[in-house]
C-alpha positions in Angstrom: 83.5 42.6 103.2 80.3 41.5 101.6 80.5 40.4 98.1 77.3 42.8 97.1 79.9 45.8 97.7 82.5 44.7 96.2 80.5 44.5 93.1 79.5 47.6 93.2 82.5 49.3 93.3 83.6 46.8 90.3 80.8 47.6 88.2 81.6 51.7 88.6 84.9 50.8 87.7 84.2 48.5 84.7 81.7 50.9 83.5 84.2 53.9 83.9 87.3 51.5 81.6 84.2 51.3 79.3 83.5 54.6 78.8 80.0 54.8 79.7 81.0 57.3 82.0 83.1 59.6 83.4 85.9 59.8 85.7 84.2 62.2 88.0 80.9 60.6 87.8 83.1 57.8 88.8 84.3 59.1 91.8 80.5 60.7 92.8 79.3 57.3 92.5 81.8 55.6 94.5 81.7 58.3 97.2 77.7 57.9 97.5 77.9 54.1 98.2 76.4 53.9 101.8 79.4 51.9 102.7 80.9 51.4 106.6 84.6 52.2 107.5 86.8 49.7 106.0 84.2 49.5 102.9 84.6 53.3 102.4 88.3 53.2 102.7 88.4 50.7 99.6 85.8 53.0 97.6 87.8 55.9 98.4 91.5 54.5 97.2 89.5 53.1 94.2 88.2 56.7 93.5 91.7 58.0 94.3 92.7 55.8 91.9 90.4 56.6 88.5 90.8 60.4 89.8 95.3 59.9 89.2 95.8 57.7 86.4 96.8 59.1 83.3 93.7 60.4 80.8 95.7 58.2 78.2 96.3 54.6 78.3 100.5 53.8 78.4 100.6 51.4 75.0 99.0 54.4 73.2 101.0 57.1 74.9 104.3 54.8 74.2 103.5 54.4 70.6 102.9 57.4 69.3 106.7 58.4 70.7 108.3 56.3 68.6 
């Protein structure tokens, strides 16, 4: 898989822990990627990903329970 790719779909995902944008934006951008079969297939679980974990990280869900 070429390196240039793989960054890409890092970068979405670094900018989308960061909060400079959205979840769904998130997803749009990783679904756009002009990407070929096995490419697409890591872009999609990656967008699969962002779109199921929780909206709250665990050590902050955890602590407030105490």
């Amino acid at each position: 898989m070429p390196t240039n790719i793989v960054m890409e779909i890092i970068q979405v995902t670094q900018d989308l822990i960061a909060n400079k944008i959205t979840r769904e934006m998130a997803v749009i951008k990783l679904f756009k990627l002009d990407l070929a079969t096995n490419e697409y297939k890591l872009a999609k679980a990656v967008a699969e990903l962002a779109r199921k974990l929780p909206r709250v990280s665990l050590a902050e869900e955890s602590n407030e329970m105490v």
